[in-house]
C-alpha positions as CSV (number, residue, x, y, z in Angstrom):
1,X,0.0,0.0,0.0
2,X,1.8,3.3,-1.0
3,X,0.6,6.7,-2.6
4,X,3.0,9.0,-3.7
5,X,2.8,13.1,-3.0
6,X,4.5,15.9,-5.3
7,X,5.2,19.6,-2.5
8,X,3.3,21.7,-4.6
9,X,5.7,22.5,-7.7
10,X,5.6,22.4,-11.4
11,X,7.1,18.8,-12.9
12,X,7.9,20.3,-16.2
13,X,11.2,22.1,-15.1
14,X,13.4,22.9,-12.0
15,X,14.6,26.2,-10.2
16,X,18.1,25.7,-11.3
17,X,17.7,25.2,-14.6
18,X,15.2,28.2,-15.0
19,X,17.5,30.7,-12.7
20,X,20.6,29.9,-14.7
21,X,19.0,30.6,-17.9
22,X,17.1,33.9,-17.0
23,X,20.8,35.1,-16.9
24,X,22.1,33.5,-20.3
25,X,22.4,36.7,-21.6
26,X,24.1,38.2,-18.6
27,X,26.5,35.4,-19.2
28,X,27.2,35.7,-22.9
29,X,27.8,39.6,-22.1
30,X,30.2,38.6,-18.9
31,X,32.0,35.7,-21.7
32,X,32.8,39.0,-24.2
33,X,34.1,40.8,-21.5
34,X,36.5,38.2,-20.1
35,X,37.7,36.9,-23.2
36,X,38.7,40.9,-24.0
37,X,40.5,41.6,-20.7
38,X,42.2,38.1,-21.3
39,X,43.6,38.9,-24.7
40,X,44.1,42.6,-22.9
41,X,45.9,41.2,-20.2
42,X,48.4,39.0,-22.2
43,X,49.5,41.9,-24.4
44,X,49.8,43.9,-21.4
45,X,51.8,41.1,-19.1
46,X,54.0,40.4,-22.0
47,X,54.8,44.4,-22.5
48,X,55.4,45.2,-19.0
49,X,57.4,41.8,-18.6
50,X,54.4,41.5,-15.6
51,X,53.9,37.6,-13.9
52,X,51.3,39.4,-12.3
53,X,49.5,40.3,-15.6
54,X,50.1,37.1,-17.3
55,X,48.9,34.9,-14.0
56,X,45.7,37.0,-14.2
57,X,45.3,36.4,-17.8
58,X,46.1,32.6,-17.8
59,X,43.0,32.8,-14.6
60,X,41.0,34.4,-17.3
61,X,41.3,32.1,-20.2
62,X,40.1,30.1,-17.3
63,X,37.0,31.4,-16.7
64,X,36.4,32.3,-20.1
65,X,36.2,28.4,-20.7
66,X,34.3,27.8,-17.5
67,X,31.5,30.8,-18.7
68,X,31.5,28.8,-22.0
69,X,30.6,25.7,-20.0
70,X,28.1,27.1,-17.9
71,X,26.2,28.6,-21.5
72,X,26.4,25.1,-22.7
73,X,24.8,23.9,-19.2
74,X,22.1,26.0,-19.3
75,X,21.2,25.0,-23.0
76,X,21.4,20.8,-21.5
77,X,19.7,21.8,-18.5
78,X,16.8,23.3,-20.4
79,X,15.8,20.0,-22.2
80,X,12.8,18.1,-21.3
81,X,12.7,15.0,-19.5
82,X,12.2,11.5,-20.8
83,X,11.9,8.2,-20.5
84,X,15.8,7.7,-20.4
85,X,16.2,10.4,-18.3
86,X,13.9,11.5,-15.8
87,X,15.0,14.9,-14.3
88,X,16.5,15.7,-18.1
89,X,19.9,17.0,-18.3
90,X,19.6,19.6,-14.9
91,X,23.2,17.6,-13.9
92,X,24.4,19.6,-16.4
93,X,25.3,22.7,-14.5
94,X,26.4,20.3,-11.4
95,X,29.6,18.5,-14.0
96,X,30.0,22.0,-15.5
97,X,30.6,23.6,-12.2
98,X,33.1,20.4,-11.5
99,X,34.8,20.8,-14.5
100,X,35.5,25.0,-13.3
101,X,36.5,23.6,-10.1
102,X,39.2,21.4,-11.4
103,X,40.2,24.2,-14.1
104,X,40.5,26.4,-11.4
105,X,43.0,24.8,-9.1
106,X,45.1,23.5,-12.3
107,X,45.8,27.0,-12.9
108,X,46.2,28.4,-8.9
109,X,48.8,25.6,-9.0
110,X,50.4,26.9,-12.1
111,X,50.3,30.5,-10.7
112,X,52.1,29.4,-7.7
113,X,54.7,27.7,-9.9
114,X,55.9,30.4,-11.8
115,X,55.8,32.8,-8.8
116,X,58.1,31.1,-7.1
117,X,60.5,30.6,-10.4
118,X,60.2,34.6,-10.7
119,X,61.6,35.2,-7.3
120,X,64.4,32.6,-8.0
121,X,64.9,34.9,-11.5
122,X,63.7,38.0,-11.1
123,X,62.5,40.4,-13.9
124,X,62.6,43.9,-14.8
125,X,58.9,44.5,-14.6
126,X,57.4,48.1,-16.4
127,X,54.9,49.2,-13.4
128,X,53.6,51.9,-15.2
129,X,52.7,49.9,-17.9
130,X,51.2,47.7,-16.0
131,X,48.9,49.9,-13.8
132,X,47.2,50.8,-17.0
133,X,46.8,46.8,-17.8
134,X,45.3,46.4,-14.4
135,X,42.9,49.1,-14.7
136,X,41.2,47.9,-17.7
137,X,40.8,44.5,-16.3
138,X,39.2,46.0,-12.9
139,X,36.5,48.4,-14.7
140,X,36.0,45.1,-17.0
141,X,35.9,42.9,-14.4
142,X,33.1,45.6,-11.8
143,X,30.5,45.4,-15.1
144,X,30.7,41.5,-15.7
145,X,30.2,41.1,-11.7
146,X,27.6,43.5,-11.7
147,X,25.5,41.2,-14.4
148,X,25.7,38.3,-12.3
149,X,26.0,39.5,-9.0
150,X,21.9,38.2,-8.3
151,X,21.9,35.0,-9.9
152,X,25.1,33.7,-7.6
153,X,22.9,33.5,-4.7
154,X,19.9,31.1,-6.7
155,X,22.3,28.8,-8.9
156,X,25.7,26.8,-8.3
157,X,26.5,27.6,-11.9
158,X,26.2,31.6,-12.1
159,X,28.3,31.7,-8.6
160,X,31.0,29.7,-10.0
161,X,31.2,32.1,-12.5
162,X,30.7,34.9,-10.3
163,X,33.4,33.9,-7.7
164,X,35.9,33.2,-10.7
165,X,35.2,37.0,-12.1
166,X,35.3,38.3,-8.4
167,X,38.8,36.5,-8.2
168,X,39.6,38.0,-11.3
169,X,38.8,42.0,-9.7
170,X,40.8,41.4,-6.8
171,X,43.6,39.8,-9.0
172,X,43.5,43.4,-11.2
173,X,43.1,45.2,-7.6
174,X,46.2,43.3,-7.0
175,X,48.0,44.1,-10.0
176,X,47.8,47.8,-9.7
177,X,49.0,47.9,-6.1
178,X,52.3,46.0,-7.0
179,X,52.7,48.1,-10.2
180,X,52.4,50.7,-8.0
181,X,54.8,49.7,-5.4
182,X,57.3,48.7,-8.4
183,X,56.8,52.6,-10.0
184,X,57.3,54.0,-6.7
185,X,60.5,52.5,-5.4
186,X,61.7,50.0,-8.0
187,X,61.1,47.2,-5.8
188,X,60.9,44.3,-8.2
189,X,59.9,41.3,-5.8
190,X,56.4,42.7,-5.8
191,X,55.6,41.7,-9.1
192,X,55.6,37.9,-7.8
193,X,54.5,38.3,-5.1
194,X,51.3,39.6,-6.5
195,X,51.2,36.4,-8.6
196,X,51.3,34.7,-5.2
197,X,48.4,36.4,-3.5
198,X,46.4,36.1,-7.1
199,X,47.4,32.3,-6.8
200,X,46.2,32.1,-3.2
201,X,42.5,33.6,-4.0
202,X,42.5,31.1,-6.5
203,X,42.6,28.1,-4.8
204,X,40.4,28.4,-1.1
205,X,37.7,29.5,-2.8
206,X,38.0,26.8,-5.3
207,X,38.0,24.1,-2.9
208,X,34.7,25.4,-1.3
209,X,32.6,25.4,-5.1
210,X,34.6,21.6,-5.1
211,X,33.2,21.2,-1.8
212,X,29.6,22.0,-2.5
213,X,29.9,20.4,-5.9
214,X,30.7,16.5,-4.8
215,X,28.0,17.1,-1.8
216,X,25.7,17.7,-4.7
217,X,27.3,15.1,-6.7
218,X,27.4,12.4,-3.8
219,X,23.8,13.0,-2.7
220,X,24.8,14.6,0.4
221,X,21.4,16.1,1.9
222,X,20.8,19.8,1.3
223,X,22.4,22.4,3.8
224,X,18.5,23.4,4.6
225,X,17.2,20.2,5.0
226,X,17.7,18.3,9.0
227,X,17.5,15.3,8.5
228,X,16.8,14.4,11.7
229,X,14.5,17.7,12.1
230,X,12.4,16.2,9.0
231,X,12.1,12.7,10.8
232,X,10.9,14.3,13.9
233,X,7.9,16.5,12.0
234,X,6.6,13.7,10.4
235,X,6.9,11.7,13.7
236,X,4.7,14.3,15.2
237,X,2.0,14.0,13.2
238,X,-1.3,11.9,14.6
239,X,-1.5,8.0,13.1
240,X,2.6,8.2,12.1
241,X,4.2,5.8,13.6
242,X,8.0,5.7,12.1
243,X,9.7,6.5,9.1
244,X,12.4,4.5,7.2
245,X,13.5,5.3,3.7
246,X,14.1,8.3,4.5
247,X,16.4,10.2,1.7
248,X,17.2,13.8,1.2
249,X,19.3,14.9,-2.0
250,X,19.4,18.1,-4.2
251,X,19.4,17.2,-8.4
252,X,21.2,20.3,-9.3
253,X,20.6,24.2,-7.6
254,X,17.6,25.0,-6.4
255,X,16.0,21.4,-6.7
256,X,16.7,19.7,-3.8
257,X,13.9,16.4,-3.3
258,X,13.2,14.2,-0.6
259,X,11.8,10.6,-0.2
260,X,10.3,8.5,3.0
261,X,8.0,5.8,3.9
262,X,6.0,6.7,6.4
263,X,4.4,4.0,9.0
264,X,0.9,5.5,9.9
265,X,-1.5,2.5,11.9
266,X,-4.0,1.3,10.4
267,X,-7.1,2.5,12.0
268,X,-5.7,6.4,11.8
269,X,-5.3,5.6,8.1
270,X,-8.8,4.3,7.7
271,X,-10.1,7.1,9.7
272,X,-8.1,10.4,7.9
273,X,-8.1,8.9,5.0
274,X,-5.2,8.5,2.3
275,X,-5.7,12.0,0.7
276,X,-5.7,13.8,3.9
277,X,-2.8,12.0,5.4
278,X,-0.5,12.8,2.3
279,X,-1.8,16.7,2.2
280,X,-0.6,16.5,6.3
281,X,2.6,15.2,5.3
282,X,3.2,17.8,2.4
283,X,2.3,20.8,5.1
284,X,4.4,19.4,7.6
285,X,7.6,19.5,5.8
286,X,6.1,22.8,3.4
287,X,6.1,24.5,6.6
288,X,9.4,24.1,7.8
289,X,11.5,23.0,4.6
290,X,11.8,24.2,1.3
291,X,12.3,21.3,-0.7
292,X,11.4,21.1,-4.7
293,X,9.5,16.9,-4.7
294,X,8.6,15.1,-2.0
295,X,7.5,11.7,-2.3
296,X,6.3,9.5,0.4
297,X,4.3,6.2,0.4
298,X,2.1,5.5,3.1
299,X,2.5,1.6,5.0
300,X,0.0,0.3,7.3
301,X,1.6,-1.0,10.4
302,X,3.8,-4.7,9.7
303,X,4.4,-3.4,6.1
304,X,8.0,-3.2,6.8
305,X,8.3,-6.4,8.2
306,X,6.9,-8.0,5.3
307,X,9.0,-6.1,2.9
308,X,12.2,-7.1,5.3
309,X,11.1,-10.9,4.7
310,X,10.3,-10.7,0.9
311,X,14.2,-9.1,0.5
312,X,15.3,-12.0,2.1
C-alpha cells in the first residue's frame, strides 16, 4: 500500500535550470568581457614583462572556458525529460561547475609555480605599464560582476562564474598595487609576489565550489534540510508511527527532493483517510523545509516487516 505526494511545484522544469537561464544573456555579455581583458591582459603582461598580468590572464582564459561551459549547461539543463532520463539534463550545471573547479585549481597551482620561479629569476617589470593593464581589467571585471551578481545566490553555476570574475577584480586590484609599489620604489619582488596572492585567492575559494559540488554530486542532503528535524515532524503527526527510507538529495541548484516511507497504523489511516494523510505530510515539511518533490508512500503498520522478509 503506498501513494506517492509531489510539494506543490511544477514537474515540467526545476529552479536551477530556469535561474541559470534567465541570466544567459548576462552570461554571454560577462563571456565578451572576459575573453577581452584576457587577450588585454596577455599583451599587457608580455609588454610590462608582468607575472602578475600574465597569471591574471592565464586565470581568465580560465573562466572564459568555465563561462563557456556554464552557457552550454544551461542549454542541456533546459531540455525536457524522458523516459531515459527522468530529471533531463539539470546535472548539467552540477559537471559543469566540477569541470570549473578542477580548471581552477590547475591553474592556482600553475600561478604558484611560476611565482616562485620569478623570485628565483627576477625580472625587470614596467609598473607603469602595468597599472594601466590592471585598470582595464578592474573596470572590466566591476560590469561582468555586476551582471551576475543576483543569480550567484539562486544557482551553483552563475556563482561559479561569479566567484571566478570576483577573483579575477581582486587579481586586477592586486596588479595595480604592485605596479604601484614597483613605480614607486623600483622594488621588483612585488611583481611575484602579487602572482602569489592572485594564486592564493585562487585556490580556497575553489575548494569550497569543489566542496559544495561533490556534496551535490554524492547526494549529500541539502544544507537546509535536518535530516533528523524532517524525521521528527513527520513523527509528530497523529497516526505516524516511524519513518524509514528516508532520503534527502538536491538534483542540481535549487531542486533539492526528498523521499520516506511513512508507517501511519492502520485504524488512523482508515479514519483520515489516504488523501488527507499525504496533504498532512506535504504541510508538515512545506512548513518548515523548502524542498522542490517530495514523495512519500504510506504503509500500514507490519508493512516493513513484510518487505524485510520478501528481501530476504
Amino acid at each position: 500500500m503506498g501513494a506517492g505526494h509531489d510539494h506543490g511545484h511544477a514537474h515540467g522544469g526545476h529552479a536551477g535550470a530556469t535561474v541559470t537561464a534567465e541570466y544567459r544573456g548576462r552570461l554571454r555579455v560577462a563571456l565578451a568581457i572576459t575573453v577581452f581583458v584576457m587577450v588585454v591582459q596577455i599583451v599587457g603582461g608580455l609588454l610590462a614583462d608582468s607575472l602578475a598580468l600574465v597569471a591574471d590572464s592565464a586565470h581568465m582564459a580560465t573562466d572564459a572556458l568555465g563561462l563557456g561551459m556554464a552557457l552550454l549547461a544551461v542549454h542541456f539543463a533546459g531540455r525536457p525529460p524522458s523516459d531515459r532520463r527522468t530529471f533531463g539534463y539539470a546535472r548539467a550545471e552540477i559537471l559543469a561547475a566540477l569541470a570549473n573547479c578542477v580548471l581552477l585549481l590547475g591553474v592556482g597551482g600553475y600561478v604558484l609555480f611560476e611565482a616562485i620561479e620569478r623570485f628565483l629569476t627576477p625580472a625587470g617589470t614596467d609598473g607603469g605599464l602595468a597599472i594601466v593593464f590592471g585598470v582595464i581589467g578592474l573596470v572590466a571585471n566591476t560590469v561582468s560582476l555586476s551582471l551576475l551578481m543576483r543569480g550567484q545566490k539562486e544557482s551553483l553555476n552563475v556563482r561559479g562564474a561569479f566567484l571566478e570574475v570576483a577573483a579575477d577584480a581582486l587579481g586586477s586590484v592586486t596588479v595595480i598595487v604592485s605596479s604601484l609599489v614597483i613605480l614607486t620604489t623600483g622594488w621588483q619582488p612585488a611583481d611575484p609576489i602579487a602572482s602569489l596572492v592572485i594564486g592564493l585567492m585562487i585556490v580556497p575559494r575553489t575548494v569550497r565550489l569543489l566542496r559544495e559540488t561533490l556534496d551535490v554530486l554524492l547526494e549529500a542532503a541539502p544544507k537546509n534540510v535536518d535530516i533528523a528535524e524532517v524525521r521528527a515532524h513527520i513523527l509528530a503527526l497523529d497516526g505516524v508511527e516511524d519513518v524509514h527510507d528516508l532520503h534527502a538529495w538536491t538534483i542540481t541548484s535549487g531542486m533539492p527532493v526528498l523521499s520516506a516511507h511513512v508507517v501511519v497504523n492502520g485504524e488512523a489511516l482508515s479514519a483520515i483517510g489516504h488523501e488527507k494523510m499525504l496533504h498532512e505530510l506535504q504541510g508538515c515539511l512545506g512548513d518548515h523545509f523548502d524542498v522542490e518533490h517530495c514523495t512519500f508512500q504510506l504503509e500500514p503498520s507490519g508493512h516493513a516487516e513484510h518487505e524485510a522478509r520478501l528481501c530476504h
